[in-house]
Backbone as CSV, one residue per row, in Angstrom:
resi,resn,N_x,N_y,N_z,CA_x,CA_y,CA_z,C_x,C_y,C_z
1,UNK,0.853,-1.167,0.000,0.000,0.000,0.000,0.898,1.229,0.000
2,UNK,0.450,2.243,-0.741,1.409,3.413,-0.736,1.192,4.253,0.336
3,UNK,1.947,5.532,0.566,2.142,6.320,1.150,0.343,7.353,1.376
4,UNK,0.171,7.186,-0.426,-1.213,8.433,-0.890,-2.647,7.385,-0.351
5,UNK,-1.702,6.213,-0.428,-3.291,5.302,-0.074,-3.675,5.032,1.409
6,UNK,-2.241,5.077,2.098,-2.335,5.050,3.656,-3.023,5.933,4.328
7,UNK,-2.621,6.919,3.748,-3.009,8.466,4.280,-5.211,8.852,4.180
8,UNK,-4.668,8.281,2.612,-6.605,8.429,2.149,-7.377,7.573,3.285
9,UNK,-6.933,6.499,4.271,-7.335,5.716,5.276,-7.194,6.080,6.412
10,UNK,-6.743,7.574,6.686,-6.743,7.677,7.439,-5.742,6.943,8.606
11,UNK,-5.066,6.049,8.098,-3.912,5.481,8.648,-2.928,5.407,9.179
12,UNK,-2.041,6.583,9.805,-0.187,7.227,10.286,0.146,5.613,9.286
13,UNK,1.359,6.244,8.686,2.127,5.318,8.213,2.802,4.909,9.209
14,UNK,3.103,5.279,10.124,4.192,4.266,11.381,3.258,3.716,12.105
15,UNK,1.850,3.476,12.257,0.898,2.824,12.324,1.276,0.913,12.727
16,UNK,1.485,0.516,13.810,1.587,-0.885,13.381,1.443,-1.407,15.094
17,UNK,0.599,-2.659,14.576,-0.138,-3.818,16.146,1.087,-4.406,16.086
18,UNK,1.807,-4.411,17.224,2.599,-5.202,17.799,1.820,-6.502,18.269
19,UNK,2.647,-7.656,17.625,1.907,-9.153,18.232,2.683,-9.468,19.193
20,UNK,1.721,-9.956,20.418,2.430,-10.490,21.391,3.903,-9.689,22.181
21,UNK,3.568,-8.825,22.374,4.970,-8.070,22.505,4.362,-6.466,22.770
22,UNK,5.520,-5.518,22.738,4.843,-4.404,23.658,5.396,-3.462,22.977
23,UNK,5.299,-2.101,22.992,5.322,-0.679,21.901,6.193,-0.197,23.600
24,UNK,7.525,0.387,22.725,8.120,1.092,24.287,7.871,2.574,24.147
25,UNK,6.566,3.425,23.579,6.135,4.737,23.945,5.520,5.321,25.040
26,UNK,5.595,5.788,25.716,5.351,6.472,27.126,3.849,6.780,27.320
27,UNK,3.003,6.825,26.010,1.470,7.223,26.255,0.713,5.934,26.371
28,UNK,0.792,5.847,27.936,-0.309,4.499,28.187,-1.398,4.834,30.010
29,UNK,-2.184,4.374,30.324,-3.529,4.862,31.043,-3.166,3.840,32.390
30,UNK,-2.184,4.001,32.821,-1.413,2.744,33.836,-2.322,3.147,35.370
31,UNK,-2.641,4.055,35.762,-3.002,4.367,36.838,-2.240,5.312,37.408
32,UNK,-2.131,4.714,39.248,-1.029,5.503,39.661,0.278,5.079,39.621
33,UNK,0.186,3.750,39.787,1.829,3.630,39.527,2.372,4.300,38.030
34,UNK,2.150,4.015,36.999,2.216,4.413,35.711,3.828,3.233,35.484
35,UNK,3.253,2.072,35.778,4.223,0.802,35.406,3.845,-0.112,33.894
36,UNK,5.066,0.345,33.109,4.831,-0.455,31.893,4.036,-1.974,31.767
37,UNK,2.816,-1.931,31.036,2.211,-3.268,31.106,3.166,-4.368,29.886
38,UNK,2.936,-5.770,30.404,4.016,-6.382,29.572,3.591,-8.077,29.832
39,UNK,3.539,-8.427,28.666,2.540,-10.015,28.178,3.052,-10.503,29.152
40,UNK,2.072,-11.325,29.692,1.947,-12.501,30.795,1.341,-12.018,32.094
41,UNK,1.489,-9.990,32.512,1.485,-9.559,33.595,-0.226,-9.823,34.056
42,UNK,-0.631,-10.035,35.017,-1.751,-9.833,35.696,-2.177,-8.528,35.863
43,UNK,-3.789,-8.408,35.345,-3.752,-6.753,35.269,-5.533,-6.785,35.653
44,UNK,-5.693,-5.402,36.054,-7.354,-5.111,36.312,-7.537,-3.852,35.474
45,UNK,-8.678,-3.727,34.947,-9.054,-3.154,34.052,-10.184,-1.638,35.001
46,UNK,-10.091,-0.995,34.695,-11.409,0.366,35.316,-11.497,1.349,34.915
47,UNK,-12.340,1.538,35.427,-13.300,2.774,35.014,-14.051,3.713,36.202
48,UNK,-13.287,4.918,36.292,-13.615,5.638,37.860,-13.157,4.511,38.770
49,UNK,-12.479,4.273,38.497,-11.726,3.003,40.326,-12.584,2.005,40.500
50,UNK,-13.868,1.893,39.524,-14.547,0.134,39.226,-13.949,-0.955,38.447
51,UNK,-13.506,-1.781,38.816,-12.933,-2.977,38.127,-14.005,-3.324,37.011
52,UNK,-13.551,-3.063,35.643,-14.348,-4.192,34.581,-13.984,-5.285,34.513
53,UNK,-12.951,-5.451,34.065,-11.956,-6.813,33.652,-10.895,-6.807,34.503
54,UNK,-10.480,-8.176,34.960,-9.311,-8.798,35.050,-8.386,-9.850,34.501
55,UNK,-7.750,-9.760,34.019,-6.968,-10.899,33.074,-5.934,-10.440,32.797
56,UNK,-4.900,-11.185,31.921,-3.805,-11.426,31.689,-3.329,-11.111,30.311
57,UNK,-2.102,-10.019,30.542,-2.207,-9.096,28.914,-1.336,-10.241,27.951
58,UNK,-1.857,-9.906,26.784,-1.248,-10.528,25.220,-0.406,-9.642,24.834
59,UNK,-0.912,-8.515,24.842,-0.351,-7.399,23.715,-0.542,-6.132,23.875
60,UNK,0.173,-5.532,23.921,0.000,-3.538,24.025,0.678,-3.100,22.846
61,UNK,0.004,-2.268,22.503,0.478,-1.187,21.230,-0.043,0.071,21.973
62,UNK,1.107,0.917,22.526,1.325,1.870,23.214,0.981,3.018,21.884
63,UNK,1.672,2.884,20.868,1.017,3.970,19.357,-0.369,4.032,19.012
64,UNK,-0.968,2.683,19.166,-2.144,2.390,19.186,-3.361,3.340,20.392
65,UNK,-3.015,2.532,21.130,-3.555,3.327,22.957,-4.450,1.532,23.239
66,UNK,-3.885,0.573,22.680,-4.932,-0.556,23.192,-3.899,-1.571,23.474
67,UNK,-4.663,-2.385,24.631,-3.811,-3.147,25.362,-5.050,-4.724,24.961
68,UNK,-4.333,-5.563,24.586,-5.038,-6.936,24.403,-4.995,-7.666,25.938
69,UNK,-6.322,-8.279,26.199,-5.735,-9.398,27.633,-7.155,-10.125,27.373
70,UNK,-6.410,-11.440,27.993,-7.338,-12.527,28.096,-7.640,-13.049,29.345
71,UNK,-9.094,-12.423,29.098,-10.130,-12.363,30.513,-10.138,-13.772,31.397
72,UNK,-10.320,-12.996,32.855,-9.977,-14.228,33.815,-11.559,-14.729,33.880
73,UNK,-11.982,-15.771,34.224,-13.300,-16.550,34.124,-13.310,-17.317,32.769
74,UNK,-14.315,-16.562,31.722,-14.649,-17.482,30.139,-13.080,-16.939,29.547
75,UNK,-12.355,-16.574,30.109,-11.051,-16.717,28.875,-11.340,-15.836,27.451
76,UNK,-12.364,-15.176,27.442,-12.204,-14.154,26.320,-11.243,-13.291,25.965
77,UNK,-10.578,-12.977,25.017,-9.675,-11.888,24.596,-10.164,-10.696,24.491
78,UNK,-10.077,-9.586,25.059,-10.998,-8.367,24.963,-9.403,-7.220,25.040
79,UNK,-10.175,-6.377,23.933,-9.659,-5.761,23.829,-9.819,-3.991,24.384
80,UNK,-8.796,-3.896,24.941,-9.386,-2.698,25.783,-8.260,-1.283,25.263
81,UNK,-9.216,0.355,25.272,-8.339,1.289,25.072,-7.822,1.811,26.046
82,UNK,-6.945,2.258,25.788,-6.146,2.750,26.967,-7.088,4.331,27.486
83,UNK,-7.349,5.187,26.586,-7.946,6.499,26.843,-9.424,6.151,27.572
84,UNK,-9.590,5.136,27.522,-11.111,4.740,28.241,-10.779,3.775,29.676
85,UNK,-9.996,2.831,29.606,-9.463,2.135,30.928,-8.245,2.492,31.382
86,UNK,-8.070,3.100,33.247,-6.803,2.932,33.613,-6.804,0.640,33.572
87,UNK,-5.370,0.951,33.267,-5.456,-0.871,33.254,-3.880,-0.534,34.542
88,UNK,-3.763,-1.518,35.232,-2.778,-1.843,36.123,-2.825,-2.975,36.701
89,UNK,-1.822,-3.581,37.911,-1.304,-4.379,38.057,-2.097,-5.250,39.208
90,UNK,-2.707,-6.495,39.014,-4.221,-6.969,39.603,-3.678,-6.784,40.836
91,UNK,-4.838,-5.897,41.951,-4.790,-5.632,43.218,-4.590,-7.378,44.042
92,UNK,-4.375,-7.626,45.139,-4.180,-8.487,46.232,-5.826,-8.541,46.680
93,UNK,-6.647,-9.592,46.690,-7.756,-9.986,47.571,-7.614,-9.814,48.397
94,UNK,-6.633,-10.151,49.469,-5.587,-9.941,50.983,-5.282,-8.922,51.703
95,UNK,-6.098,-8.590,52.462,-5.536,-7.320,53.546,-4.541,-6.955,53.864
């Protein structure tokens, strides 16, 4: 695809999903720690400090703003944006 055709799509040419693996750009929705998310890590997903999801990330594309993880319970892959979920590092059940 060219340069004139990328563009007509609305596309950034440096545009690209990292598989399985992680984008090392600094714009990501971490919370307070603001700790790089990174495949395999255990993570909780929210919204105003409500947990949606919890599961276990695949994939971040930090250029993107979306972080892939596969949900704890039915094992779904859901894909979540970063500008809509802080995502961070799954809290302790444990007092």
């Amino acid at each position: 695809m060219s340069s004139h055709e990328t563009a007509e799509r609305g596309v950034p040419e440096n545009a690209a999903v990292i598989g399985r693996g992680t984008d090392t750009a600094d714009r990501n929705n971490l919370g307070s720690g603001a700790q790089p998310l990174h495949p395999g890590q255990l993570v909780q997903a929210r919204i105003r400090g409500v947990v949606h999801w919890t599961g276990t990330v695949e994939t971040v594309s930090v250029a993107l703003g979306v972080v892939w993880i596969l949900e704890n319970g039915l094992g779904e892959r859901k894909l979540l944006d970063l500008r809509e979920y802080q995502v961070g590092p799954q809290e302790s059940a444990d007092p």
